[in-house]
MMTF fields as JSON, N, C-alpha, C and O atoms, coordinates in Angstrom:
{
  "mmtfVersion": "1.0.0",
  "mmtfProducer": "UNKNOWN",
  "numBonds": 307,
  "numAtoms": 308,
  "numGroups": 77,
  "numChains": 1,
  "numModels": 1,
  "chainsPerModel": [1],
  "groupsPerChain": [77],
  "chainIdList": ["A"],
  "bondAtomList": [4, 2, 8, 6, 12, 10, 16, 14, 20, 18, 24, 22, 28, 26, 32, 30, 36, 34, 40, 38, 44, 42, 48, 46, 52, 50, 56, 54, 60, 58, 64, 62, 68, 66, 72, 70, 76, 74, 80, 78, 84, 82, 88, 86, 92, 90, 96, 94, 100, 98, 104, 102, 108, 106, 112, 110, 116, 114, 120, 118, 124, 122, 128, 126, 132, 130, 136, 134, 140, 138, 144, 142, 148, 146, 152, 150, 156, 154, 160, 158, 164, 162, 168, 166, 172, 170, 176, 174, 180, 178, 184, 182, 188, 186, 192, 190, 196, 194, 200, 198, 204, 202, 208, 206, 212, 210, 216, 214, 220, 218, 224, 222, 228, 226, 232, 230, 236, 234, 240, 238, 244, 242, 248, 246, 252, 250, 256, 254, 260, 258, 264, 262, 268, 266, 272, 270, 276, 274, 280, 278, 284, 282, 288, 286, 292, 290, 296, 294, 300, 298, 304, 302],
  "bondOrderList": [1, 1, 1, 1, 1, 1, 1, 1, 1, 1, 1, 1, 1, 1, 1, 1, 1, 1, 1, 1, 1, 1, 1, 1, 1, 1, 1, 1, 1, 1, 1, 1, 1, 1, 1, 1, 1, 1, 1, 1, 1, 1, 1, 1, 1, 1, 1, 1, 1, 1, 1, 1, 1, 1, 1, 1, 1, 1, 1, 1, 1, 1, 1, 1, 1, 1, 1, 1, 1, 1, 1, 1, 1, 1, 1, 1],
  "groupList": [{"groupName": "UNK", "atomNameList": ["N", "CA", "C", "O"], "elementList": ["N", "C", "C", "O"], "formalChargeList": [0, 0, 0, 0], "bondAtomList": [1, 0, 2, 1, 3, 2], "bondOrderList": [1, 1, 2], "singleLetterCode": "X", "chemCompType": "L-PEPTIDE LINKING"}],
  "groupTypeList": [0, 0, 0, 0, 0, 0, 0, 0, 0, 0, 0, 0, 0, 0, 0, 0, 0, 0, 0, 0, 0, 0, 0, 0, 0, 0, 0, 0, 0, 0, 0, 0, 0, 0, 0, 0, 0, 0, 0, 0, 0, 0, 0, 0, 0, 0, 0, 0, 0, 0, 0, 0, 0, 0, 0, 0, 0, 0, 0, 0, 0, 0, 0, 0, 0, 0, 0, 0, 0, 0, 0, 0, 0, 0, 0, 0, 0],
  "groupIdList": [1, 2, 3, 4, 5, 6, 7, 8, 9, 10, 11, 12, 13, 14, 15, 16, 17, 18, 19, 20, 21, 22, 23, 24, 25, 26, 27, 28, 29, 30, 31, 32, 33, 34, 35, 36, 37, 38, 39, 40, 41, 42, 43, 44, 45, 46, 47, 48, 49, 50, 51, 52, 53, 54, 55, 56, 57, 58, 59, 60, 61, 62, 63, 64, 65, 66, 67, 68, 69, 70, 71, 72, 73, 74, 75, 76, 77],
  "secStructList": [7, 7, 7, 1, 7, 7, 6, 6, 7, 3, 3, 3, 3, 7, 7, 7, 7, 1, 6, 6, 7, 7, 7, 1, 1, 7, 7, 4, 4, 4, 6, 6, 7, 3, 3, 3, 3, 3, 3, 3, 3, 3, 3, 3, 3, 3, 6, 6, 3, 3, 3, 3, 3, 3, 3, 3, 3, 3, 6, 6, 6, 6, 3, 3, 7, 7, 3, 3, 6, 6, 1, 3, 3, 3, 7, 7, 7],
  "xCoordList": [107.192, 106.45, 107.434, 108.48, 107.188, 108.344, 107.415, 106.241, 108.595, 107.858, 107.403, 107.827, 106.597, 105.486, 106.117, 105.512, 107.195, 107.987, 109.372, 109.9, 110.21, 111.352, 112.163, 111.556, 113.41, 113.935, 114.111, 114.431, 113.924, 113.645, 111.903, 111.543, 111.259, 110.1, 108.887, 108.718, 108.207, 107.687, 106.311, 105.782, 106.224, 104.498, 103.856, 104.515, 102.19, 101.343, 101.509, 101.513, 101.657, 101.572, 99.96, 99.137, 99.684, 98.05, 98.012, 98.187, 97.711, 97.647, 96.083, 94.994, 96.392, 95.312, 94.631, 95.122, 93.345, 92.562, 93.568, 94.727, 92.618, 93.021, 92.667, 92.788, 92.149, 91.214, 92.571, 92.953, 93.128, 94.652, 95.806, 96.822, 95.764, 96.364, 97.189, 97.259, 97.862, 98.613, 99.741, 99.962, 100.163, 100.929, 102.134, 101.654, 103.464, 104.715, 104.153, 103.78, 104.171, 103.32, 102.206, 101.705, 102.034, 100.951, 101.804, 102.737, 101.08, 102.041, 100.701, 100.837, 99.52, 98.353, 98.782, 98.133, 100.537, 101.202, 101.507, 101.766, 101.444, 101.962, 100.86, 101.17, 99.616, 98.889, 98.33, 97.371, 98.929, 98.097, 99.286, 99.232, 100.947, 102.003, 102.321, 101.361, 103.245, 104.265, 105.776, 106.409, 105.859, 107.137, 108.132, 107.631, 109.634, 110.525, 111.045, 112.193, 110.307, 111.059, 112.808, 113.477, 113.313, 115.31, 115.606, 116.779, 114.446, 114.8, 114.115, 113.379, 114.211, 113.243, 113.579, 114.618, 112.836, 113.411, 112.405, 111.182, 112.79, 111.764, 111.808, 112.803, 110.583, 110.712, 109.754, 108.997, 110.034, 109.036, 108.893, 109.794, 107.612, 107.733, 107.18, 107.186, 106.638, 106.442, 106.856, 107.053, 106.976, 107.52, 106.356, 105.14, 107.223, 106.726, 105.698, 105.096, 105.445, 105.313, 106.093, 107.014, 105.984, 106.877, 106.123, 105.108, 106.785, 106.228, 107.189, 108.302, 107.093, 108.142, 107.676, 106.475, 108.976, 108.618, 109.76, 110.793, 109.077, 109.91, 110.386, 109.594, 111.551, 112.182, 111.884, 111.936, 111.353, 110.422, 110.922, 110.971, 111.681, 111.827, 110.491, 109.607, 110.286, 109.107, 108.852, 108.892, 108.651, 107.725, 109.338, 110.287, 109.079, 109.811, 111.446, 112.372, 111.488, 112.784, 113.299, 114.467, 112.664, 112.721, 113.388, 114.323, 112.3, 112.615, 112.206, 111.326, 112.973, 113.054, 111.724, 111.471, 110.913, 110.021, 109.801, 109.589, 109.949, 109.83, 108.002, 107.167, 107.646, 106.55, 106.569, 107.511, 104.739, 104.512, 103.618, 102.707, 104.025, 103.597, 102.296, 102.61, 101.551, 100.346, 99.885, 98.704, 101.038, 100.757, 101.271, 101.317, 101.599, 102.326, 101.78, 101.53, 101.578, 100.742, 102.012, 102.528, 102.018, 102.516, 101.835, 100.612, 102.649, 101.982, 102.04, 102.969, 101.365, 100.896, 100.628, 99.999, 101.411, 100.79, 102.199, 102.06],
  "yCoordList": [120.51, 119.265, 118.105, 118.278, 116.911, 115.758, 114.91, 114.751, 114.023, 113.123, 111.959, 111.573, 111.47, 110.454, 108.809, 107.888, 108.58, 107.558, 107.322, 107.647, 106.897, 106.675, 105.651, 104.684, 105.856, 105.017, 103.68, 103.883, 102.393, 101.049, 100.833, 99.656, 101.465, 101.469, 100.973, 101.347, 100.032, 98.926, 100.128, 100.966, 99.675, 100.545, 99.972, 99.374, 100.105, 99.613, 100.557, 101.778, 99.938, 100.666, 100.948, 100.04, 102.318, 102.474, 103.426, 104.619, 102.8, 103.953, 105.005, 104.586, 106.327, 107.18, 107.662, 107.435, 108.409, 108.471, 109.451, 109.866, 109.506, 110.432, 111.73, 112.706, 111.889, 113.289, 114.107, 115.216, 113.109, 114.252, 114.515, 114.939, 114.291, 114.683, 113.728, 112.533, 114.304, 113.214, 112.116, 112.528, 111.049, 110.587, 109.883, 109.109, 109.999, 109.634, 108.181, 108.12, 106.916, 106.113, 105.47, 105.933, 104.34, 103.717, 102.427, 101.818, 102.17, 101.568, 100.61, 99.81, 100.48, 99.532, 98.283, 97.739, 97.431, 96.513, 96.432, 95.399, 97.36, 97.071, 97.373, 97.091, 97.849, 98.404, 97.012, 96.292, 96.881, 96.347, 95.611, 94.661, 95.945, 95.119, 95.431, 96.094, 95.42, 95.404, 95.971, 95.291, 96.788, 97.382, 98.097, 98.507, 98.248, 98.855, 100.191, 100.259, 101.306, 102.168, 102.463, 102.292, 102.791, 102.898, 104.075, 104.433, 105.085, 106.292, 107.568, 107.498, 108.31, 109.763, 110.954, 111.473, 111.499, 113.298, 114.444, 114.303, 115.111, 116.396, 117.321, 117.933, 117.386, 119.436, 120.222, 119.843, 121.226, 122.365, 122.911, 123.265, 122.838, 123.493, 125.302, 126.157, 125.167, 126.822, 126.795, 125.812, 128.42, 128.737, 128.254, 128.395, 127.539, 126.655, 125.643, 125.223, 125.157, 124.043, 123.145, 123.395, 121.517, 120.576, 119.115, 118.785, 118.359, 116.794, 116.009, 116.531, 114.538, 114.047, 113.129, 113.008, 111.979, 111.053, 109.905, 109.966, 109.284, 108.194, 106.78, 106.337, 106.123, 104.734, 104.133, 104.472, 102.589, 101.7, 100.909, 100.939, 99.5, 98.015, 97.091, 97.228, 96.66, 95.662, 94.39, 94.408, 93.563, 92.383, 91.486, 91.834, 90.393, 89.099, 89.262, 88.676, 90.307, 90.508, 91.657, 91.928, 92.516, 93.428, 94.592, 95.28, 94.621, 96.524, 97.54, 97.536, 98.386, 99.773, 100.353, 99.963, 101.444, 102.105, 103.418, 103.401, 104.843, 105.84, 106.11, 105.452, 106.845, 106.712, 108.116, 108.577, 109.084, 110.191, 109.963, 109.137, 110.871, 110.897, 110.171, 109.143, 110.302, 109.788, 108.689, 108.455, 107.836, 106.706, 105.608, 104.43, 105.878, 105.267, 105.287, 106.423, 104.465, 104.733, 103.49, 102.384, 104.049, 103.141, 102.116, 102.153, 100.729, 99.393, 99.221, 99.613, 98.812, 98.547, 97.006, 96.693, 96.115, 94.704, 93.806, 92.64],
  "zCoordList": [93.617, 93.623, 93.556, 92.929, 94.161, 94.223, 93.833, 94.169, 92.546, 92.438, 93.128, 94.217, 92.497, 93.426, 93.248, 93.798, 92.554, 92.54, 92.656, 91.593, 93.481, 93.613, 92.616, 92.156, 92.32, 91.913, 92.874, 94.046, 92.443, 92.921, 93.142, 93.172, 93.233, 93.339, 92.119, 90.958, 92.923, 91.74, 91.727, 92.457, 90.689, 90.147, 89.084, 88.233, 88.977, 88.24, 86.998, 87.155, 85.67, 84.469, 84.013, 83.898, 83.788, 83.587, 82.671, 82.919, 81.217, 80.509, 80.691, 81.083, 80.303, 80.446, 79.063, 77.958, 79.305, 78.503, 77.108, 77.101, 76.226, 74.446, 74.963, 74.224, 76.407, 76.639, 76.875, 76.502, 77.639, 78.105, 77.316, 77.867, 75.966, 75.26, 74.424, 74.712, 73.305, 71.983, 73.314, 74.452, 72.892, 73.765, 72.794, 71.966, 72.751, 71.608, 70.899, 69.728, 71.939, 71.743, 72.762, 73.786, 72.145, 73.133, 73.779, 73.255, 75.302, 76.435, 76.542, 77.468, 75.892, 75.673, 76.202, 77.095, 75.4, 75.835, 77.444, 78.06, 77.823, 79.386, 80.172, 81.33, 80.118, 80.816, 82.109, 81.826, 83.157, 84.612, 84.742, 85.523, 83.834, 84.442, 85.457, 85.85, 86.434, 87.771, 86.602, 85.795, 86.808, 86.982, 88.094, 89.141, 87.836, 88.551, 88.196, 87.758, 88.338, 88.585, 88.463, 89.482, 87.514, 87.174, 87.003, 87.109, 86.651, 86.788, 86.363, 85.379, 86.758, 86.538, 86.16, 86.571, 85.409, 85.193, 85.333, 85.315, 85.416, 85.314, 84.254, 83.867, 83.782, 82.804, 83.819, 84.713, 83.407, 83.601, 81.919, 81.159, 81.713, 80.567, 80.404, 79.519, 82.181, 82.243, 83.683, 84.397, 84.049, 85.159, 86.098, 85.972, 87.244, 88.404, 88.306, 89.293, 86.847, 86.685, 86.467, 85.689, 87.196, 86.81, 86.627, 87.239, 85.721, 85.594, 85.743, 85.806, 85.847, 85.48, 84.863, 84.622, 84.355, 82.896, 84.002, 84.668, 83.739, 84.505, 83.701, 82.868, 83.911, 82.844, 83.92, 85.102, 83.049, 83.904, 83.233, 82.003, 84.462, 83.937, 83.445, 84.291, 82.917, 82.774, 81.867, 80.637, 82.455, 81.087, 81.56, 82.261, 80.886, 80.888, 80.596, 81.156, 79.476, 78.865, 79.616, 79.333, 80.624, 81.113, 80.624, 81.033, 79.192, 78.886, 79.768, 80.628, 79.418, 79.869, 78.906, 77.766, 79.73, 78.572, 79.574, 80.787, 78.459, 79.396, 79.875, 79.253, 80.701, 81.028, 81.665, 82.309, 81.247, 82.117, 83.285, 83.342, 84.29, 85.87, 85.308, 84.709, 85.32, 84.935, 84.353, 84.098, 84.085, 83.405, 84.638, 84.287, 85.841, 86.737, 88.163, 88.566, 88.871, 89.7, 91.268, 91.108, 92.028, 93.241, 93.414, 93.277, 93.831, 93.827, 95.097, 95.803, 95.359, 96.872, 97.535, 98.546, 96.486, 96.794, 97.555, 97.926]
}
């Protein structure tokens, strides 16, 4: 599976529901920003499954904040 965001690649921050599970923290603060994509990784945490977690520029001061596939969506504007 490849991920669905490239490094340089701007994307909408969208946090997801409590249904899909505990999350480290909450990204509530960024949710409908424009971010940049800086970089990505992958686990598998079982055989031939994979995710990735992606570092995202964002906001005025432009932190970095890590983010899962799912919280990230391609911007299209």
């Amino acid at each position: 599976m490849d991920p669905k965001c490239k490094v340089g690649q701007k994307v909408i921050i969208r946090p997801v529901s409590e249904q899909s599970g505990p999350r480290d923290s909450t990204i509530e603060p960024y949710a409908g920003q424009v971010g940049e994509v800086t970089d990505y990784y992958w686990l598998s945490p079982q055989a031939g499954k994979v995710f990735y977690l992606y570092t995202v520029r964002v906001g005025k001061n432009r932190n970095e904040i890590a983010l899962h596939e799912d919280e990230v969506e391609p911007y299209k504007g």
